[in-house]
N, C-alpha and C positions, 0 to 999 in steps of 0.2 A: 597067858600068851606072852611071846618074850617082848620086850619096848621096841620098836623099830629103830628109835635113835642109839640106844645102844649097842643093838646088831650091828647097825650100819659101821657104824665106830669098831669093833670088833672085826669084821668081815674086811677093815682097810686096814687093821693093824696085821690082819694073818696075811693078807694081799700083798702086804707091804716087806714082810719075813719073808716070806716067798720069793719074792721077785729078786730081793736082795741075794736070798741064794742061791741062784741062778750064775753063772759064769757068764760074763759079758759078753765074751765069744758065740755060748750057748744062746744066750739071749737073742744074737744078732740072725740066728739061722730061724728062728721061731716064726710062725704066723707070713712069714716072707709069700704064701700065695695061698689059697684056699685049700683044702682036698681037695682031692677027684671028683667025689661023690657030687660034692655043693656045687662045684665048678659045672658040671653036667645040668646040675637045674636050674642053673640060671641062664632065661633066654639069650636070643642073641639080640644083641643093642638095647637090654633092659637096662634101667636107670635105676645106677647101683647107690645108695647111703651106707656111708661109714662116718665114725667120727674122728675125730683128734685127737690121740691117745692124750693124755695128762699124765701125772706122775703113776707109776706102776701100774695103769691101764696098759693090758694086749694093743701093739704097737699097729692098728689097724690102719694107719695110713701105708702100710704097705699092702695090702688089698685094695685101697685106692691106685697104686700105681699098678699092679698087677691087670687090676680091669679096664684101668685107661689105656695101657698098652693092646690091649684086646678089642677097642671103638669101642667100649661103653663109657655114657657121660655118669661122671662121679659128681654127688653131691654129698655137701656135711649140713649140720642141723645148723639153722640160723635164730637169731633170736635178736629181736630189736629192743628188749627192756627184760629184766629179771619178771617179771610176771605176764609177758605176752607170751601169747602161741607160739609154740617150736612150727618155724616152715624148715623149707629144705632150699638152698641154692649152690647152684654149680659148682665146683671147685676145677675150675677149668683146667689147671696145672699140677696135677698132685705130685711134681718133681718140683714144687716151687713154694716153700711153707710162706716163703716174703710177701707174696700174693695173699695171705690171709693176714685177719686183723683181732682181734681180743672181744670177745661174748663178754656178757655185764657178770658171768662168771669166771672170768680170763682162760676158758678154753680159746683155740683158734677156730675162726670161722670165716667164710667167704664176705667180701666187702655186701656194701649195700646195695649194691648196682650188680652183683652177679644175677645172672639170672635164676629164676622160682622151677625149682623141679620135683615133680612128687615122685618117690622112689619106686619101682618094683619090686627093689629084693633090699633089706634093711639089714644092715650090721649093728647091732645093738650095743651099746657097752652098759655093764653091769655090777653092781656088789658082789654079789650071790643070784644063783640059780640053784633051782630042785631039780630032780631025777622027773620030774613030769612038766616041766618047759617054766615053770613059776621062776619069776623075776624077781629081785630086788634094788631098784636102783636109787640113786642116791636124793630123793626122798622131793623133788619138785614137781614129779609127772608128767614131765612133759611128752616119755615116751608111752606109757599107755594112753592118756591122752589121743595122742598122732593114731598107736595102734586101733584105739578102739573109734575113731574117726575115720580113718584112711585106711585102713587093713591091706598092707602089699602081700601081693603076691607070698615073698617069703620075709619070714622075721627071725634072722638069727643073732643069738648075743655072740661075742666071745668073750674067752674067760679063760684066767689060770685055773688048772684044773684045783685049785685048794679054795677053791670060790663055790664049789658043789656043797649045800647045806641044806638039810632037810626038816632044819627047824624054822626055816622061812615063814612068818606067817601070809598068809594071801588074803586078799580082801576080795570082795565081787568085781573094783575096779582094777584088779589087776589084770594085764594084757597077757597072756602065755606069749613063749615063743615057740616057733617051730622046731628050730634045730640049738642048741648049743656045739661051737668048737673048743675045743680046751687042744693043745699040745699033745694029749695023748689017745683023745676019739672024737667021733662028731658021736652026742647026743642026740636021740630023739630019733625018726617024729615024735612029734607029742602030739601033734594036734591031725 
């Protein structure tokens, strides 16, 4: 079985080549609103989570601003200590990054006083994804976790499509997801 710390490590150096060679231009037209397809399943006024993209993560704060223009409330993952429970709270303004504050992993997150929301349709972000919804993310848990707790309605990661790897190993505690988006298809269903 391959070592997960390894992979993981590999999975962000190929993520990392990739993204680099991308045209910045190209880059900026990417992930800019959902498909059709996803956009269609998610209800209306369902309470959307995406995260804060970090260094060569899919830029998903722009599907926060896509949904907020549409009256749905967006929430990102909140976290009050590197080993408490991932919740979810508002991101009231997702045209307003200065409104968030630094996670005990210095992603961005909503302050503390935002308000608690549990999602209905989840944006996942991710290392690697399989051809059957299997995840690999970067190695805390806090999103299977969430999924096998809270299960929303929909759980999709996104992902550059060089993120597709099918030597992923899966343990029982890992979460599937429903759909994957990469740039060039929506995956899935899987489940």
């Amino acid at each position: 079985m391959i070592e997960k710390k390894a992979l993981r490590a590999e999975l962000k150096r190929r993520r990392a080549e990739h993204v680099a060679a991308i045209p910045e231009w190209q880059r900026a037209l990417l992930f800019n609103r959902p498909p059709g397809v996803v956009a269609e399943m998610v209800g209306e006024g369902a309470v959307i989570s995406v995260f804060h993209e970090m260094t060569d993560e899919v830029p998903a704060s722009n599907y926060a601003r896509w949904f907020a223009e549409r009256g749905h409330r967006v929430a990102l993952p909140w976290l009050a200590a590197r080993k408490a429970a991932m919740q979810f709270r508002e991101w009231t303004n997702p045209f307003d990054d200065s409104l968030l504050v630094s996670d005990p992993y210095s992603a961005l997150q909503p302050a503390e006083d935002a308000p608690l929301l549990v999602p209905e349709v989840m944006f996942c972000p991710l290392l690697g994804f399989t051809s059957s919804g299997g995840r690999i993310g970067y190695g805390a848990g806090f999103y299977d976790t969430w999924l096998e707790n809270n299960r929303p309605r929909l759980a999709i990661g996104l992902a550059w499509d060089c993120q597709l790897d099918e030597t992923i190993p899966l343990e029982p505690h890992d979460q599937p997801l429903d759909y994957v988006i990469t740039p060039t298809r929506v995956h899935g269903p899987f489940r």
